[in-house]
C-alpha positions as CSV (number, residue, x, y, z in Angstrom):
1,X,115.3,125.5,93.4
2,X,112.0,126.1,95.6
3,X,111.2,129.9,96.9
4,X,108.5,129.9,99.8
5,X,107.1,133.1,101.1
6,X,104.7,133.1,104.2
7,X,101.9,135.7,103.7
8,X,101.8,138.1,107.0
9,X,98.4,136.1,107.5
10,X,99.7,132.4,107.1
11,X,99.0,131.7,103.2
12,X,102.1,130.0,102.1
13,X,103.3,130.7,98.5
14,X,105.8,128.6,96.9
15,X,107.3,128.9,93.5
16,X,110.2,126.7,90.9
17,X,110.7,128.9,88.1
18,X,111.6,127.3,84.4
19,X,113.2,130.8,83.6
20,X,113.0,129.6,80.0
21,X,109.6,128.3,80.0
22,X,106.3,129.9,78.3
23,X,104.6,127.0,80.2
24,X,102.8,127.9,84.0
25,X,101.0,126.3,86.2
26,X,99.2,127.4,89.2
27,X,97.3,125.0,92.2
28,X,95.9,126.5,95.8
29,X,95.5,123.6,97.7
30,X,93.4,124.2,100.9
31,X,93.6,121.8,103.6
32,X,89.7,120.7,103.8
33,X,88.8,117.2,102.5
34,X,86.3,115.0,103.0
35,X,87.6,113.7,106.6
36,X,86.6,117.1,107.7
37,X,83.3,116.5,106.6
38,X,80.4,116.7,109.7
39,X,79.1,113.2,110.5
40,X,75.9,112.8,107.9
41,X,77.3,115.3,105.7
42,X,79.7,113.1,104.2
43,X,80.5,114.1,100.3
44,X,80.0,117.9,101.4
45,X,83.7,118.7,99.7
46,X,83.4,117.1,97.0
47,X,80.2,119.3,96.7
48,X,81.5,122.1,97.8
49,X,84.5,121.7,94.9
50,X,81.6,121.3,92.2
51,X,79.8,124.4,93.6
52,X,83.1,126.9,93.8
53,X,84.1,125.3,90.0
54,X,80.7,127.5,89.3
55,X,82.1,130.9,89.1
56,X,82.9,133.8,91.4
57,X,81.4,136.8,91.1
58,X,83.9,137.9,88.5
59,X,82.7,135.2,86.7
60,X,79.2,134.1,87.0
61,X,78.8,130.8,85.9
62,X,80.8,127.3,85.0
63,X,80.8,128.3,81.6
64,X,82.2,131.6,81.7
65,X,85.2,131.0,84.1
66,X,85.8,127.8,81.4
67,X,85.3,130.1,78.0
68,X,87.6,132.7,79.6
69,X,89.9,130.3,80.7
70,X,89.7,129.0,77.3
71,X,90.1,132.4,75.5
72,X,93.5,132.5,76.4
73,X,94.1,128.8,75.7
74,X,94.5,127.9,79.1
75,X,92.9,124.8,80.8
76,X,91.4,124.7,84.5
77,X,90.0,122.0,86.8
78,X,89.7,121.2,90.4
79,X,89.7,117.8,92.5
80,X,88.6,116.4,96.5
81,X,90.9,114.2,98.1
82,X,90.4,112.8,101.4
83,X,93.2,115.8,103.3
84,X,92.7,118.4,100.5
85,X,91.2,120.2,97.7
86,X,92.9,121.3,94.3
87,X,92.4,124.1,92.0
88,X,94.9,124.4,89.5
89,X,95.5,126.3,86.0
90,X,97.3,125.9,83.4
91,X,98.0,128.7,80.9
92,X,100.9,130.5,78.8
93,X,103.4,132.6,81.5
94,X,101.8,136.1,79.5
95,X,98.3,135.7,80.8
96,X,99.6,135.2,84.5
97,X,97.5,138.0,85.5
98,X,93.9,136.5,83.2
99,X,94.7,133.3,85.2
100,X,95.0,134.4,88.3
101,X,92.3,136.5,88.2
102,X,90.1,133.7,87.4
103,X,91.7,130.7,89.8
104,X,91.8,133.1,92.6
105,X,88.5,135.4,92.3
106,X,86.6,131.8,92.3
107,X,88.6,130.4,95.6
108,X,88.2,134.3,97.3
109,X,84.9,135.3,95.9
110,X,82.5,132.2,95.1
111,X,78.9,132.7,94.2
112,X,77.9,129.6,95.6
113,X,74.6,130.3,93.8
114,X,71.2,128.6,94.9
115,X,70.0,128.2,91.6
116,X,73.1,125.8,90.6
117,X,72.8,123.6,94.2
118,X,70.3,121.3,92.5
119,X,72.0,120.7,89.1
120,X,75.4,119.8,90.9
121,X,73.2,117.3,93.0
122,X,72.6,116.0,90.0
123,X,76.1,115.1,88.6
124,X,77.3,114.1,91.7
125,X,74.4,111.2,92.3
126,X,74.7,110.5,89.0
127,X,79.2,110.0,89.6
128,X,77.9,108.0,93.0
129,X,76.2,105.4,91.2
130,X,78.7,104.8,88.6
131,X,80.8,103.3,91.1
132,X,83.2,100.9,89.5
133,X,83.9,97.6,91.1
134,X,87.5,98.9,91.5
135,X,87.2,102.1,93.6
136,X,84.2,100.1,95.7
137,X,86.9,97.8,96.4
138,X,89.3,100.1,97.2
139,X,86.2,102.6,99.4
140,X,85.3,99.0,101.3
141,X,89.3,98.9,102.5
142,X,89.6,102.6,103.5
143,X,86.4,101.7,105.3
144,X,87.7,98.7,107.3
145,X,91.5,100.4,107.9
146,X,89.6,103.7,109.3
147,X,86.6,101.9,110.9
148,X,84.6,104.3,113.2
149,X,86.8,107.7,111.6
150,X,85.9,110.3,108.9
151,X,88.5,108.9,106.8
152,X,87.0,105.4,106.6
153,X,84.1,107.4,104.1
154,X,84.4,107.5,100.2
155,X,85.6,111.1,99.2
156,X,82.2,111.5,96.9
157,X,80.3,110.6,99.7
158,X,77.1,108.4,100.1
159,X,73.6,109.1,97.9
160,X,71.5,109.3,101.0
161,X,74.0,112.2,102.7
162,X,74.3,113.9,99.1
163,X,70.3,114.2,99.1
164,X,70.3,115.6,102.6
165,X,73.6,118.6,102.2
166,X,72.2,122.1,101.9
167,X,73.2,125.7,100.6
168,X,74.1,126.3,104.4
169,X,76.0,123.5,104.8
170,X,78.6,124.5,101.9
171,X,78.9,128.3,103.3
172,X,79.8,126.9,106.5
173,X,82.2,124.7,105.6
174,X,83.7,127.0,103.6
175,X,83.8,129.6,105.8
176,X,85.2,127.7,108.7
177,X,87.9,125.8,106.7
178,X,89.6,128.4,104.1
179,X,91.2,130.3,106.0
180,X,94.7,131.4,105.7
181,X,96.1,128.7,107.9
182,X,94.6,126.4,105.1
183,X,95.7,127.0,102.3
184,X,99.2,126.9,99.8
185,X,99.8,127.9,96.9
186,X,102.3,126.6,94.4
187,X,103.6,127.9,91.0
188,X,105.5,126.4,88.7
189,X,106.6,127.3,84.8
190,X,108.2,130.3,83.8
191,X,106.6,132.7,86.5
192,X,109.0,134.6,89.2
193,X,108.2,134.5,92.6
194,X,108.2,137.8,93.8
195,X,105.9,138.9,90.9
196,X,103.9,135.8,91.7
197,X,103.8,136.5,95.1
198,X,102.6,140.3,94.5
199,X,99.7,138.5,92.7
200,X,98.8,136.1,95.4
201,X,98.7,139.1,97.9
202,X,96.4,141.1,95.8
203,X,94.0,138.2,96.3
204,X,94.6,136.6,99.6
205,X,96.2,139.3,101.9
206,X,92.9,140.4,103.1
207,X,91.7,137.4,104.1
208,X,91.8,137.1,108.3
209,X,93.3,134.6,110.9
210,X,90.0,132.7,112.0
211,X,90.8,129.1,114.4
212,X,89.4,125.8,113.0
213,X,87.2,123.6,114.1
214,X,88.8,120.6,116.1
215,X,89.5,117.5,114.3
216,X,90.2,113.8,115.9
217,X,93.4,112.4,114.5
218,X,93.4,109.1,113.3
219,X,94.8,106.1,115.5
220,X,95.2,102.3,114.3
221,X,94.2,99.9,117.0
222,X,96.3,97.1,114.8
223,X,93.4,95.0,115.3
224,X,94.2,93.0,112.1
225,X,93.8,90.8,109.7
226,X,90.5,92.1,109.0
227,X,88.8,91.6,105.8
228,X,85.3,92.7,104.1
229,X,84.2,90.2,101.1
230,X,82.1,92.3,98.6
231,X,79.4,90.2,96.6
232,X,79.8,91.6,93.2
233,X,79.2,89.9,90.0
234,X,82.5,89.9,88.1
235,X,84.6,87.2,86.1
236,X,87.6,88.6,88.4
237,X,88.2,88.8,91.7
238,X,89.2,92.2,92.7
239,X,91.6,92.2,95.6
240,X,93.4,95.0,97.7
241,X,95.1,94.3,101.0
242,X,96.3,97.0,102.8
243,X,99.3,97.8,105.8
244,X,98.8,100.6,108.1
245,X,101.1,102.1,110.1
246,X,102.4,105.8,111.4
247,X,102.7,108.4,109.2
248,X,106.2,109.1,108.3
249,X,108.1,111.9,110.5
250,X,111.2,112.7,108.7
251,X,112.1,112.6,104.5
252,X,113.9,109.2,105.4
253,X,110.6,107.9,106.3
254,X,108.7,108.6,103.0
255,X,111.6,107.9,101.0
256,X,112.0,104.7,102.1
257,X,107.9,103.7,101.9
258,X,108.9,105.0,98.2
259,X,111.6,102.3,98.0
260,X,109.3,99.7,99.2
261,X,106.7,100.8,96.9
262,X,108.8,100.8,94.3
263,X,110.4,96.8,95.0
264,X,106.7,95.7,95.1
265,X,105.8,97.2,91.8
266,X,109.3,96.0,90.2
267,X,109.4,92.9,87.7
268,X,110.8,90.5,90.3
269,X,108.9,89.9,92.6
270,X,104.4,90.0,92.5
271,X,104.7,90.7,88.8
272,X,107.2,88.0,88.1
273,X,105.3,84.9,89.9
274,X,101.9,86.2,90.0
275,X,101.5,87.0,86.0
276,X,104.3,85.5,84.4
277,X,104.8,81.7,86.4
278,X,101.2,81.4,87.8
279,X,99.2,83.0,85.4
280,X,97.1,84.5,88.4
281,X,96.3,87.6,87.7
282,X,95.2,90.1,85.3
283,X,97.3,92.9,86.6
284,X,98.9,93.2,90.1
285,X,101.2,96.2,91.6
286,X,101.5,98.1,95.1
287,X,100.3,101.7,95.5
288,X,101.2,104.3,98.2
289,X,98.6,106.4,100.6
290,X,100.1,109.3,102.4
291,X,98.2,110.8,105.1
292,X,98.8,113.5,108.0
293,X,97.3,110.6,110.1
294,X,98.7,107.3,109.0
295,X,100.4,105.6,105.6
296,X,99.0,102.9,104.0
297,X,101.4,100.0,101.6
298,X,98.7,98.3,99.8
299,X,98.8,95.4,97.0
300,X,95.8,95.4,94.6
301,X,94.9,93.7,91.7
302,X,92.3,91.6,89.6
303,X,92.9,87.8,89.8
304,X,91.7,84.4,88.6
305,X,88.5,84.1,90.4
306,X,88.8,80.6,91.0
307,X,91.9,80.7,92.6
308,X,91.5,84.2,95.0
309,X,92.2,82.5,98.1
310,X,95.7,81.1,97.0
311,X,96.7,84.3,95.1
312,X,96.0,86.2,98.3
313,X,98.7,83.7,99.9
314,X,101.0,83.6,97.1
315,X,101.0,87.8,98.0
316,X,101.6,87.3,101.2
317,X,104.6,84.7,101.0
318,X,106.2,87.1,98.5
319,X,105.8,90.0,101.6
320,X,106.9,87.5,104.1
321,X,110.5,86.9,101.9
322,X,111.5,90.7,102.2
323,X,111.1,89.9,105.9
324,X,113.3,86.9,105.9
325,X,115.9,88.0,103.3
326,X,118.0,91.0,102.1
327,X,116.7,92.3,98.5
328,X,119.2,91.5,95.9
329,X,121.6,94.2,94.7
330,X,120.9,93.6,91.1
331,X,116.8,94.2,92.1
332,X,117.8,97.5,94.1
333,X,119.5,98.8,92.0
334,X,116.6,98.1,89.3
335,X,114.4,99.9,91.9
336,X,116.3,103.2,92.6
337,X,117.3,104.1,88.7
338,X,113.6,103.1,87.7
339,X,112.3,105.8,90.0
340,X,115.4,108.0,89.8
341,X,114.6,108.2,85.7
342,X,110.7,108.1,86.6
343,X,111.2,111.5,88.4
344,X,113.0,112.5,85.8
345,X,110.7,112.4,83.1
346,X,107.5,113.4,85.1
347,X,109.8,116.8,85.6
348,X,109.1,118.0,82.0
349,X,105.6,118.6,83.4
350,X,105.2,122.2,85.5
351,X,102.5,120.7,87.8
352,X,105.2,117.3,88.4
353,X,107.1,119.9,90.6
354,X,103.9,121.6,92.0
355,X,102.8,118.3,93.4
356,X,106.5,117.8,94.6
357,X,106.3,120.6,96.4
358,X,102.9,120.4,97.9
359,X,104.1,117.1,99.1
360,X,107.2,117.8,101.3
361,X,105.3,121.1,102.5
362,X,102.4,119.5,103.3
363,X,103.7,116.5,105.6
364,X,107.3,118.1,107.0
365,X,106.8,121.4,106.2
366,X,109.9,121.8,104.4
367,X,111.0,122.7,100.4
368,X,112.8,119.6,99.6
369,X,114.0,119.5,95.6
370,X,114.2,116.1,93.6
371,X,118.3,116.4,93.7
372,X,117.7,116.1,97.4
373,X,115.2,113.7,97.6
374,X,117.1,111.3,94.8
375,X,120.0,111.9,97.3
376,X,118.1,110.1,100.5
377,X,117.1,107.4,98.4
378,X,120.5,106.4,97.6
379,X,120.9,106.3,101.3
380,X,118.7,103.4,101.4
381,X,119.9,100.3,102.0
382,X,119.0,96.5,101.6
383,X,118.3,96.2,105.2
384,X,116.3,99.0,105.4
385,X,114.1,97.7,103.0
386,X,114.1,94.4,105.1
387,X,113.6,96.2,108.6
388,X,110.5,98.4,107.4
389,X,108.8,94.8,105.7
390,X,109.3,93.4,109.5
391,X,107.3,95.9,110.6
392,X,104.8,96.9,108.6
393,X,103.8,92.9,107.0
394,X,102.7,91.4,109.5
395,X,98.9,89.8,110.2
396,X,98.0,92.8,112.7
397,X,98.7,95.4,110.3
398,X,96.7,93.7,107.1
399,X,93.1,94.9,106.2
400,X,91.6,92.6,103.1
401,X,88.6,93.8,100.8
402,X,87.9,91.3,98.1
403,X,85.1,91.0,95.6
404,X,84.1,87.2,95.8
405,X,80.7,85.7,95.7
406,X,81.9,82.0,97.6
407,X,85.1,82.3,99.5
408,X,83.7,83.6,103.4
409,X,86.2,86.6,105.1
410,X,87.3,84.5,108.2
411,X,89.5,81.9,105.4
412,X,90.7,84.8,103.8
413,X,92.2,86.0,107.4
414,X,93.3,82.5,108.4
415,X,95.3,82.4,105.1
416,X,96.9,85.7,105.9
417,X,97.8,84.5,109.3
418,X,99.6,81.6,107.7
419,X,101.6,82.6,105.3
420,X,102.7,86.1,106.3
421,X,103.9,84.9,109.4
422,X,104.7,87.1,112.9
């Protein structure tokens, strides 16, 4: 269903043809987030993403790659994650060779032009200080989980290290990280690989081998429960507590953090007593962080301010009883044909099974397609689920960040101590 092809200098091409599709969709994905970012240059590829977005020399200018992107109806954007940037396309299968002329030239050939640094500045201070209580909740968590790392910093970075990143800074960093070792490139639509891979090689095959700089691998000290109480004015309080614990090693690994994720986010269980019987929250679900250096499980929501403490310990009884019992079939099953059909649908989209593919590449280095990976999850069992929850819930492994003017961080802790038990 995949096809992979390994460029003779390490650029990895990967393509699912829709043979009957008019829709395509390209993304390069070039392993250089933020937690490569140089101490006191943090936000430097987020930057750097703003600046490339700015044209190659092809196309000099934002506006010109986006009007001749937009000539042939396509659409184009980019993104900064904390492992990777994103450059994607999307476009009609006929203009292959407009689209790639534009996505690559600007990843191969960027102007990186002086005379834009200060404007991009700009935006990106202006992004900084729109911080919503939300992702400063969710930045104050990374930043307790990773204390003393490069992932611990928010992707965007910090004002005072914006002010202080240079023209010299961005060349460097993007000389040293894309490289060929770097970067993947997925396509997906009604685009055939060895024709896409003929284009990619046009672009890409003269770029050289060069080593990257070294990089210090995350470790978790399980030095939990820690939390970080944020002082915001808010009617809510805005909760997320976090597990960490090793990356996963094998398919059965991520597909069974899948399974988890997907009890927690199921209608018996934090929905069911937390909304519907207590009436303690505004909205409550899990979400899943994968990185090369650890995984992250965390529960997040916005609660009744009054009652934060207690809905922080209503979360963690509700972890503590997937340690102590077997999840009912009836809710399993729920579970699996929820994300079975979620998979489903989300695979009428061409960049669904790019990101499917950057995933499994990315992390095990392999092409695994959704009929496989629907086939582990039905390998899953109810004492699976239990097994992973005794590991990974448990007071050592849980980082708090709260927003909450009157409740201090060390009751928060001794609640979680209590009532998620050893």
């Amino acid at each position: 269903m995949f096809s992979k092809t390994t460029l003779k200098n390490g650029i990895k091409v990967i393509s699912h043809e829709h043979k009957d599709s008019r829709a395509a969709y390209i993304e390069v994905r070039v392993k250089a987030g933020s937690k490569y970012c140089p101490p006191g240059k943090e936000g430097l590829t987020h930057f750097l993403e703003h600046m490339i977005m700015n044209g190659s020399s092809n196309y000099p200018g934002g506006t010109q790659v986006k009007r001749t992107v937009g000539n042939f109806g396509g659409k184009i954007n980019a993104s900064t994650g904390p492992e990777s940037f994103g450059f994607w396309i999307k476009f009609a299968k006929e203009d292959l060779d407009k689209a790639g002329d534009v996505i690559f030239s600007i990843i191969t050939k960027p102007l990186l032009a002086k005379e834009e640094i200060e404007g991009e500045r700009k935006v990106i201070l202006e992004e900084i200080a729109q911080d919503s209580l939300k992702r400063k909740v969710n930045d104050a968590l990374n930043s307790l989980i990773f204390s003393g790392h490069p992932l611990a910093h928010p992707v965007g970075g910090y004002a005072r290290t914006v002010k202080d990143i240079a023209l010299k800074d961005l060349a460097l960093f993007f000389r040293n990280y894309f490289v060929p070792s770097n970067i993947t490139i997925v396509s997906s639509g009604g685009i055939e690989h060895k024709e896409f891979v003929r284009l990619v090689e046009r672009y890409f095959s003269n770029l050289g081998k060069r080593p990257m700089p070294l990089y210090k691998i995350f470790k978790s000290d399980l030095s939990g429960p820690k939390t970080v109480v944020l002082e915001e004015s808010s009617n809510q309080a805005r909760v997320m507590i976090g597990f960490a614990f090793e990356p996963g090693a094998s398919v059965q690994d991520f597909v069974l953090k899948d399974a988890m994720n997907g009890i927690l986010n199921g209608s018996d269980r934090l929905r069911s007593r937390l909304r519907e019987k207590e009436n303690l929250a505004y909205e409550v679900g899990s979400i899943s962080k994968d990185y090369e250096d650890a995984s992250v499980l965390a529960v997040t929501g916005g609660f009744n301010y009054d009652r934060a403490d207690y809905a922080v310990g209503v979360i963690c009884e509700e972890l503590r009883f997937l340690k102590e019992e077997p999840v009912g079939k009836e809710e399993f099953a729920r579970m699996i044909k929820k994300v079975e059909v979620s998979l489903l649908f989300d695979l009428n989209d061409p960049e669904t099974w790019a990101e499917f593919a950057f995933r499994w590449d990315r992390f095990l280095g392999i092409t695994l397609t959704p009929d496989g990976y629907l086939q582990e999850l039905n390998k899953v069992s109810h004492m699976d689920i239990r097994k992973l929850a005794r590991r990974i819930f448990v007071p050592e492994r849980a980082f708090l960040s709260v927003s909450h003017r009157d409740i201090k961080k060390e009751q928060f802790e001794k609640i979680i101590s209590e009532k998620l038990g050893s």
